[in-house]
C-alpha positions as CSV (number, residue, x, y, z in Angstrom):
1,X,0.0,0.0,0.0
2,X,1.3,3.6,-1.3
3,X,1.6,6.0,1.7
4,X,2.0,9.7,-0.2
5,X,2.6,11.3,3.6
6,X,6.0,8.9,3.9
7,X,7.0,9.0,0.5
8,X,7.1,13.3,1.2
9,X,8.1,13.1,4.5
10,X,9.6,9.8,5.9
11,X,10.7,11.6,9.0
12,X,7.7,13.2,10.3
13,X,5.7,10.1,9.0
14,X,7.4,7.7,11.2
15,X,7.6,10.6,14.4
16,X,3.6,10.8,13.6
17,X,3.3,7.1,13.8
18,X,4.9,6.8,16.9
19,X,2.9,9.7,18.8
20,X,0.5,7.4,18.8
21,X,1.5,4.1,19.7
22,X,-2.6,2.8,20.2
23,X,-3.5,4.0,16.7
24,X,0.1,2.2,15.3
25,X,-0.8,-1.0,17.0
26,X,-4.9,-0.7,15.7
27,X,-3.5,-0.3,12.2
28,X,-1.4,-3.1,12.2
29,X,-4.4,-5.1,13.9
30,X,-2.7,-5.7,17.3
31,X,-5.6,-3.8,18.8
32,X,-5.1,-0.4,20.9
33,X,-3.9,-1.5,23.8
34,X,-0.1,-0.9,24.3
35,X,1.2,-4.2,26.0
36,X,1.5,-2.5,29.5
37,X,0.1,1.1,30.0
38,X,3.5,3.1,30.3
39,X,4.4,1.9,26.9
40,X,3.0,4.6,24.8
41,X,4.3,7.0,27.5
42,X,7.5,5.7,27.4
43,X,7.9,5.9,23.7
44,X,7.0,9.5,23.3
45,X,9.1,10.1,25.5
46,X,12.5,9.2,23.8
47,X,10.5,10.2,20.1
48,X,12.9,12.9,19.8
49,X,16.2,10.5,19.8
50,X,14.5,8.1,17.3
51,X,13.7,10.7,14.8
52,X,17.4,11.8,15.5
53,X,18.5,8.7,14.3
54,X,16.0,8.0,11.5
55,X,17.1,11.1,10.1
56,X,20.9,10.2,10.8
57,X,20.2,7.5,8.7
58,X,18.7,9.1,6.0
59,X,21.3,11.5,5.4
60,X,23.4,8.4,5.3
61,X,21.2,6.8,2.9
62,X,21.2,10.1,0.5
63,X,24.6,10.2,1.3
64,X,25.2,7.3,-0.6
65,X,27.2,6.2,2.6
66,X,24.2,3.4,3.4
67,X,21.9,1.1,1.6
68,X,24.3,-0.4,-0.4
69,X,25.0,-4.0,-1.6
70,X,27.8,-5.5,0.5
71,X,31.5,-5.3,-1.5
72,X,29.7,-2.6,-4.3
73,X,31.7,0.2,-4.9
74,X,29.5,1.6,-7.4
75,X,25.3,0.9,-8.5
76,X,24.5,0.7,-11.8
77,X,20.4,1.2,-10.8
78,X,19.0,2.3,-7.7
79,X,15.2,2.5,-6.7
80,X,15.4,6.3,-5.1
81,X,12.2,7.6,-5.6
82,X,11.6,7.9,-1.9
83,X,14.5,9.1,-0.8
């Protein structure tokens, strides 16, 4: 399924779909429930560091530093259209 809001924005799409750790877990059909009730608390709270490190990773990917076949010094084709 096409997602238009990560394919414009990957960072903010995956820092939206954290925020809400009950509507993550309905759409995935785990139900709304967090395992324990801290869990969604807990998560927003360290939101901040994952998007850090999403976006870390990113840049890496853009980079052309990440993402790449092991022992390829060079692509010849490359799928980018998200990045």
């Amino acid at each position: 399924m096409f997602d238009k809001d990560l394919s414009a924005d990957p960072v903010d799409w995956v820092a939206a779909k954290l925020a809400n750790l009950e509507e993550l877990l309905d759409e995935a059909g785990a139900g709304g429930d967090p395992a324990d009730p801290g869990d969604a608390a807990d998560l927003r709270a360290c939101l901040h560091e994952i998007v850090e490190i999403v976006t870390r990773l990113l840049d890496r990917v853009r980079g052309g530093l990440a993402g790449r076949p092991p022992g390829s010094d060079s692509l010849t084709s490359v799928r980018a259209g998200w990045l």
